[in-house]
C-alpha positions as CSV (number, residue, x, y, z in Angstrom):
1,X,68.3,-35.2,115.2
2,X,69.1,-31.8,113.6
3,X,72.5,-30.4,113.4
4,X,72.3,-27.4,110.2
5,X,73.7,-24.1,109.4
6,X,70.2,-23.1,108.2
7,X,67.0,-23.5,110.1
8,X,64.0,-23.4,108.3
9,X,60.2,-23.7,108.5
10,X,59.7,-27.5,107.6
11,X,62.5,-28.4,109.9
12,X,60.5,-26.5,112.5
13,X,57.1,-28.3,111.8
14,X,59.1,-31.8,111.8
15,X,59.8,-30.5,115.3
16,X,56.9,-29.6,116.5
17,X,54.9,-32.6,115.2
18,X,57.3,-34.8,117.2
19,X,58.6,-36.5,114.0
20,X,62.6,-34.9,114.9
21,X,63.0,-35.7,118.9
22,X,66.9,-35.2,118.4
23,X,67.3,-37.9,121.1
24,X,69.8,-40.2,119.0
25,X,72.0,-37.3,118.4
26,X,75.8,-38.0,120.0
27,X,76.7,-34.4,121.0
28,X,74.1,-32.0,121.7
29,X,71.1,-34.6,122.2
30,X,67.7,-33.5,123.0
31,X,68.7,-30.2,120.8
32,X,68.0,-28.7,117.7
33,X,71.6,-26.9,116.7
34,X,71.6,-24.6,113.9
35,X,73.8,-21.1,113.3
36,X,70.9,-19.3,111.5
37,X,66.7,-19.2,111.1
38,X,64.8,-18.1,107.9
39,X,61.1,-18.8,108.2
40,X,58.0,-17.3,108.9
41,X,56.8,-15.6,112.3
42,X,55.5,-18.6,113.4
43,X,58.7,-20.4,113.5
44,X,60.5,-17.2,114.9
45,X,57.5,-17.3,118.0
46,X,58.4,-21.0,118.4
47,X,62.1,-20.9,119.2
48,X,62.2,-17.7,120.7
49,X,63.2,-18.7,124.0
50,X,62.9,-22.4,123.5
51,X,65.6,-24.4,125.8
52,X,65.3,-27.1,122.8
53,X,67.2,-24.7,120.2
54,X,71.1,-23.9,120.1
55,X,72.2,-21.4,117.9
56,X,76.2,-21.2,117.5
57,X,78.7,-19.4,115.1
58,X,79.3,-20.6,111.7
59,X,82.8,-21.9,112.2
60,X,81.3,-24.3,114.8
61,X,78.2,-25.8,113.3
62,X,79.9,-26.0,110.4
63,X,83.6,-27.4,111.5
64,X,83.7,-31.0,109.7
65,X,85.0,-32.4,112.9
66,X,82.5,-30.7,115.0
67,X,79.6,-32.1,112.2
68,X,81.7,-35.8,112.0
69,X,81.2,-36.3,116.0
70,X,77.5,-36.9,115.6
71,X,77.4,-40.9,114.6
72,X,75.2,-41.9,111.9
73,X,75.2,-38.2,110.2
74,X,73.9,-37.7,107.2
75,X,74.2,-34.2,105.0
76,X,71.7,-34.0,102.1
77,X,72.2,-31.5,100.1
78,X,70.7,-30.5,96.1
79,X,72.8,-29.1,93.1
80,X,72.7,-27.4,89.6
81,X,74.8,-30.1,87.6
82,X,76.6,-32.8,88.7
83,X,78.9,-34.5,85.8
84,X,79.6,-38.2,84.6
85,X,82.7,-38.2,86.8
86,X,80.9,-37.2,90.2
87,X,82.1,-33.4,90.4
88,X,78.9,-31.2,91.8
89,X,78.2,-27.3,91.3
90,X,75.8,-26.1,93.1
91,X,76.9,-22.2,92.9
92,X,77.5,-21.9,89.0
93,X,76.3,-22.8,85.6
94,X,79.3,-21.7,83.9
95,X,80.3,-18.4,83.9
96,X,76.7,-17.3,85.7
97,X,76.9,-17.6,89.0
98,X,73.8,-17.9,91.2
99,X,74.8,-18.8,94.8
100,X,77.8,-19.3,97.0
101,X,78.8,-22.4,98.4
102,X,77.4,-22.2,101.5
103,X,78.1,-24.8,104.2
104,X,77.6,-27.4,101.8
105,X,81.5,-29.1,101.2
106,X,81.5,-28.7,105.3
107,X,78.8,-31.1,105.7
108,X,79.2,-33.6,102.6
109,X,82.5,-34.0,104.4
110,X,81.7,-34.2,107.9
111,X,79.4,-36.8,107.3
112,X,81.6,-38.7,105.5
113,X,83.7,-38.8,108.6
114,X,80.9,-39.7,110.9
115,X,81.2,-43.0,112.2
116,X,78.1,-44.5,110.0
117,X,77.3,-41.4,108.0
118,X,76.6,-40.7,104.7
119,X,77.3,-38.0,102.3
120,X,73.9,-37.4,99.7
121,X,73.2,-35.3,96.5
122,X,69.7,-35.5,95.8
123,X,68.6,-33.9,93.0
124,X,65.7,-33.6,89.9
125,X,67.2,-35.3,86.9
126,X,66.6,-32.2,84.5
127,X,65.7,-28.2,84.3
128,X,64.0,-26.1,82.3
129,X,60.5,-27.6,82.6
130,X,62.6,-31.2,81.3
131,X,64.6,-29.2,78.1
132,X,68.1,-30.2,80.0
133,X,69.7,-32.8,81.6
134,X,71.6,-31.6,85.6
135,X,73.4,-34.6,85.0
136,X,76.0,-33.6,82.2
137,X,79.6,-35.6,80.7
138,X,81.4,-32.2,82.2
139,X,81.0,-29.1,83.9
140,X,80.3,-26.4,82.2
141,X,83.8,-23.6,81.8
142,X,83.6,-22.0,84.4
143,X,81.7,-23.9,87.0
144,X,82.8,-24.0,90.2
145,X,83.2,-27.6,91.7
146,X,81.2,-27.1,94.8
147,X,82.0,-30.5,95.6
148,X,85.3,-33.2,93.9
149,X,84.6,-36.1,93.1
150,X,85.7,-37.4,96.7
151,X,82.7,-35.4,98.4
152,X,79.3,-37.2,96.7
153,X,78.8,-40.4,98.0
154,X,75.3,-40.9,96.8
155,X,73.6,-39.3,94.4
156,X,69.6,-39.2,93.8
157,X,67.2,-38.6,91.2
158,X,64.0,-39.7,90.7
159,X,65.1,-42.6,88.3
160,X,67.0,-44.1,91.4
161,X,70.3,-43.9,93.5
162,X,74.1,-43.6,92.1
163,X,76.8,-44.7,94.9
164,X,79.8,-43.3,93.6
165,X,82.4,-44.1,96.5
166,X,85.3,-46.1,95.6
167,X,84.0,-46.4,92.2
168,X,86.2,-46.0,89.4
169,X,85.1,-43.3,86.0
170,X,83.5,-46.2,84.4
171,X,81.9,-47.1,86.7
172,X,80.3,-43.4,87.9
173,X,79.8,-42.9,84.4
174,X,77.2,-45.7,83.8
175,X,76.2,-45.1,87.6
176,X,74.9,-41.8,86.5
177,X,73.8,-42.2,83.2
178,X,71.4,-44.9,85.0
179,X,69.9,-42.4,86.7
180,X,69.2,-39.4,84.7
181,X,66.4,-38.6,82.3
182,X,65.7,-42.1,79.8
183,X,65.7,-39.7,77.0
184,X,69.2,-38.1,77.7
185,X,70.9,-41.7,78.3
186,X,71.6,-42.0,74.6
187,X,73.5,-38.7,74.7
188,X,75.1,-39.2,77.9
189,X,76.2,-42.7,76.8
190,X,77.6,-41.2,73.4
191,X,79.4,-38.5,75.5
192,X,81.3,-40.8,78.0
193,X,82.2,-42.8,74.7
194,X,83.8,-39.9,73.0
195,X,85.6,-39.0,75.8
196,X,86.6,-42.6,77.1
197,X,84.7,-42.4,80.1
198,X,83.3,-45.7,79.3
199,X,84.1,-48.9,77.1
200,X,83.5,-48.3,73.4
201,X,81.4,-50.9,73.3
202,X,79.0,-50.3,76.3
203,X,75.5,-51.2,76.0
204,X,72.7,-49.2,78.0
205,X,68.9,-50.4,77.3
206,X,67.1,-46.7,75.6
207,X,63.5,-46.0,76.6
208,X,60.9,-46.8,79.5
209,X,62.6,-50.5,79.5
210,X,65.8,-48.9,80.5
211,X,64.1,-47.6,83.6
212,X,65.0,-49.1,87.1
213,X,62.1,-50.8,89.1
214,X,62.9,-49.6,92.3
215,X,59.6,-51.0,93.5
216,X,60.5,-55.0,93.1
217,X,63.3,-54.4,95.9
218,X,62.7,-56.7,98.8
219,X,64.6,-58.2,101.9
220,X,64.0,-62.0,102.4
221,X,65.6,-64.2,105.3
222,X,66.9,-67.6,104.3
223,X,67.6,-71.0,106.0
224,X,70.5,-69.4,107.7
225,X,68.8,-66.2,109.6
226,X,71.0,-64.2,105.9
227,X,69.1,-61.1,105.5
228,X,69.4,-61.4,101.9
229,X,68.1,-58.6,99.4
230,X,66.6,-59.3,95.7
231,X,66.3,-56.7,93.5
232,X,66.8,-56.2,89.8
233,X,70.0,-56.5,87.9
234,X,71.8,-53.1,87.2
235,X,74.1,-51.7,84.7
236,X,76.6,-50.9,87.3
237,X,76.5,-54.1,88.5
238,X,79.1,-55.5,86.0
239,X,81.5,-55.5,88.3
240,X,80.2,-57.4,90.6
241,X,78.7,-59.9,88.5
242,X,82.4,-60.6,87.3
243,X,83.5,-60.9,90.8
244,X,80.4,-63.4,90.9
245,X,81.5,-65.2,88.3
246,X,84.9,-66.2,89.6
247,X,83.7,-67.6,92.7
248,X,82.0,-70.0,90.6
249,X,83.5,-74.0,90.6
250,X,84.1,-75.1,86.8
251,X,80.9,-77.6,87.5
252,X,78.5,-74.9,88.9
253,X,79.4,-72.6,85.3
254,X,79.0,-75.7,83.5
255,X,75.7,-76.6,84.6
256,X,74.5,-73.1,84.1
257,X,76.0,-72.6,80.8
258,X,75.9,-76.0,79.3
259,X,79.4,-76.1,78.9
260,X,83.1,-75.3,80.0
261,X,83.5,-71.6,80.2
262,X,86.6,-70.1,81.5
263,X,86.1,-66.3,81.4
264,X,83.6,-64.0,81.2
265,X,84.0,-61.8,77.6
266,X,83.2,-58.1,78.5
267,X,80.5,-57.5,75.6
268,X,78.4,-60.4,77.5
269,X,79.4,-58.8,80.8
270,X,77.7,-56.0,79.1
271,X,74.7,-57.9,77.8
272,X,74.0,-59.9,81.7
273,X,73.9,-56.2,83.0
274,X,71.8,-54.3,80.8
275,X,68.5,-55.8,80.8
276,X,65.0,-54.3,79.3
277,X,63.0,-54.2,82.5
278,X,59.9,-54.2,80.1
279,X,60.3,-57.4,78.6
280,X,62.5,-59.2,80.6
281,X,63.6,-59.7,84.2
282,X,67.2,-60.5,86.3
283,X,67.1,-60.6,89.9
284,X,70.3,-60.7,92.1
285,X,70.6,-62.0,95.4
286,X,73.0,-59.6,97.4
287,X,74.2,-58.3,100.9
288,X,75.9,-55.7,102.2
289,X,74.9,-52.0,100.8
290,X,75.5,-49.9,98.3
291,X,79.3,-49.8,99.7
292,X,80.1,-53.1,99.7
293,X,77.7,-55.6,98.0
294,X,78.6,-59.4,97.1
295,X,75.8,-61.6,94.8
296,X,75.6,-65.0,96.2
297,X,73.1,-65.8,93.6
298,X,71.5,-64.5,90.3
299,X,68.0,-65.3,88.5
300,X,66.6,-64.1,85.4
301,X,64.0,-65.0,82.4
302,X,63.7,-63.6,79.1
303,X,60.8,-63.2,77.4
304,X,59.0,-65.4,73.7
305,X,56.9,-63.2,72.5
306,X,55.1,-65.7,70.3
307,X,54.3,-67.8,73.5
308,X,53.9,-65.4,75.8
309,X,56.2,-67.5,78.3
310,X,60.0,-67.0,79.5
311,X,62.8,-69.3,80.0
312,X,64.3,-69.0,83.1
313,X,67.5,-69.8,84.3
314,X,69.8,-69.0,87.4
315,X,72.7,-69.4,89.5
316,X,74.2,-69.6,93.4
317,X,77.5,-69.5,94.3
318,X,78.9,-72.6,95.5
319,X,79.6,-71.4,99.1
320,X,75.7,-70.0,99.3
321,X,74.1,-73.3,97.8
322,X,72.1,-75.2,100.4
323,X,70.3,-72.2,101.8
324,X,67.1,-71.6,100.0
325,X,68.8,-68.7,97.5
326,X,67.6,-70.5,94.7
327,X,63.9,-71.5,95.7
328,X,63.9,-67.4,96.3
329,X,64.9,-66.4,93.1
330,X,62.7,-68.7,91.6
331,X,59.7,-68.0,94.2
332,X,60.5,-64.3,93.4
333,X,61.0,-64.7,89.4
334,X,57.8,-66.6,89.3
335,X,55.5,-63.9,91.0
336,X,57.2,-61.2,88.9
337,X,56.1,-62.7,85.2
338,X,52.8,-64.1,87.2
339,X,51.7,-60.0,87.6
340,X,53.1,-59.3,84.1
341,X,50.0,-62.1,82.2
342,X,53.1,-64.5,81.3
343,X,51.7,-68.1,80.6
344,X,54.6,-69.9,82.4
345,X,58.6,-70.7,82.0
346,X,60.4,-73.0,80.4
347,X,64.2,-74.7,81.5
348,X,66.7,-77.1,80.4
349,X,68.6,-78.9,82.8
350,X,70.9,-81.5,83.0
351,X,69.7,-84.9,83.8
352,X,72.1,-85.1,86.4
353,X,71.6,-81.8,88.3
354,X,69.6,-83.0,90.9
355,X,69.4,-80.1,93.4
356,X,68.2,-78.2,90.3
357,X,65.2,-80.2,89.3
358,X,64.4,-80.7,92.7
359,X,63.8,-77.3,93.1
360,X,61.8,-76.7,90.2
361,X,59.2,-80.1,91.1
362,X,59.0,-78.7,94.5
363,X,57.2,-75.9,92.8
364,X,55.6,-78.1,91.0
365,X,52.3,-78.7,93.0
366,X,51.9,-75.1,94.0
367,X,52.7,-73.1,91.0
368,X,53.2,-75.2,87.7
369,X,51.6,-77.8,85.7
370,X,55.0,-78.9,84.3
371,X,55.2,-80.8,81.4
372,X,59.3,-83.1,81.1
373,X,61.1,-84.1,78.2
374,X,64.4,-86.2,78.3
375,X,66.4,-85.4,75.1
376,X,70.4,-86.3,75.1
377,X,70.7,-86.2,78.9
378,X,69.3,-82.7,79.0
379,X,65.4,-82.2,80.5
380,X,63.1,-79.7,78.4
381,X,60.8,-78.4,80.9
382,X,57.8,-76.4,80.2
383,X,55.7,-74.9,83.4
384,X,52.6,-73.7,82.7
385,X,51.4,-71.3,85.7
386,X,48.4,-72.2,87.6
């Protein structure tokens, strides 16, 4: 359903090819409500007299609590800049001014009050034919803040999607810097270091390998009926992977990491999160969305050049073990460097981690040709892809 300040022609032609019906809408359903129409005399001929149109004052279609009574709403709105700590203009670039503000801090806030709704900034990631970054480290002097960092919940470029609510600077920093250009990362990282937006020693892969596959998102269902969601690894998932961590037994961590590790040093945090998407791959295993998101498990290989093969390794969180997480990730993993030309994988487990090498002979006969080698109670395994 529709529920805008402005009315415009493609809204109208969503309309009229039956794509908006408005029948979900809370208040006002079956009807398009708007304040004002700028379109062409097409449009104007269309609503003219058209019981399915409401037109209403400003200070109603754009009251917060008005917008915030319709569940599920969601305000989209575009901007000039946005900066590494989530404040939006979308009236100024400094000193030059080039709008007003419009109804836009109405919506972004109603929304956010709907029951369900969300709050979006969608924007491209530069201007001037690609000579600027919109996302910046600050506002520029003089730039009004259209909307605080309280009002952008989610923020889109074409590189991907920043949730920013409840994070922390650090956090929005690297959330951002994710998602602008690749070749204004360096900068943007440099930035947020000089001004202690970000840990000194924050890593953040440069290039095309830096770039998000949105594409190898997927939803799988495990043994359970979970809706479980795999998708790459991100560098603003550190967080979460430390949370991950924790929830680890001492035995889990040690059969992952060979040995007795007790905390998680934040360079390797760093290193687990920033991955080169190019080369090599980490897929985590989450639910819940962007605002609240838990990994129950985490795969990932990294590429040998001079075989052309990966070794793989990954992880489930003891509460999650049992359900078919793992034989995902692998399933998943496998398909991934299968596409990409590698040859196969390689693993070393322990001789007494049963569930593990289970798993990997039950993929045995369908996807490997794999080769085992007992040295000092650890097994070298080589797969070779069919």
């Amino acid at each position: 359903g529709v529920h805008t300040e402005l009315l415009t022609d493609g809204v109208v032609k969503l309309i009229k090819e039956g794509i908006v019906t408005n029948s979900e809408k809370t208040i006002h359903r079956g009807k398009t409500v708007a304040s004002f129409c700028m379109g062409s005399g097409e449009t104007y001929k269309f609503i003219d007299n058209n019981p399915e149109f409401e037109f209403h004052p400003i200070e109603y279609t754009n009251n917060p609590m008005v917008i915030a009574k319709n569940k599920k709403m969601t305000a989209i709105n575009t901007a000039l800049e946005i900066d590494l700590t989530g404040q939006v203009t979308a009236e100024s670039l400094g000193h030059e001014f080039y709008s007003g503000i419009g109804g836009q801090a109405d919506f972004m806030r109603g929304a956010a009050m709907s029951d369900g709704g969300k709050s979006i900034i969608a924007l491209p990631s530069t201007a001037k034919d690609g000579k600027v970054s919109r996302i910046v480290p600050f506002l520029k002097e003089g730039a009004g803040v259209t909307l605080t960092r309280g009002d952008a919940r989610y923020v889109v470029t074409e590189y991907g999607i920043a949730y920013l609510h409840g994070k922390n600077i650090r956090e929005r920093a690297i959330s951002l810097i994710s998602i602008a250009h690749p070749k204004f990362r360096e900068w943007l990282l440099e930035e947020a270091k000089k001004y202690n937006l970000v840990y000194r020693d924050q890593i953040l892969v440069e290039g095309e390998g830096g770039i998000y596959p949105a594409n190898l998102e997927k939803y799988v269902k495990i043994k359970d009926g979970t809706t479980v969601m795999l998708r790459p690894i991100k560098p603003s998932d550190e967080d979460l992977i430390k949370e991950f961590f924790y929830k680890l037994s001492d035995e889990t961590i040690y059969k992952r990491f060979m040995g007795v590790k007790k905390y998680l040093p934040r360079q390797q945090l760093h290193e687990l999160a920033n991955v080169d998407y190019s080369k090599n791959m980490a897929i985590v295993a989450v639910i819940g969305n962007g605002e609240k998101e838990e990994i129950l498990g985490i795969g990932r290989y990294g590429l040998d050049e001079d075989t052309n093969s990966a070794e793989v390794a990954f992880v489930v969180r003891d509460d999650w073990q049992g359900k078919g997480i793992g034989t995902e990730l692998l399933k998943y993993l496998t398909t991934i460097a299968k596409k990409r030309g590698l040859y196969g994988f390689t693993a070393d487990v322990f001789a007494d981690n049963k569930p593990m090498l289970s798993l990997f002979e039950k993929f045995d006969k369908k996807n490997y040709i794999m080769e085992k080698e007992l040295v000092g109670g650890i097994y070298h395994l080589r797969m070779h892809f069919r």
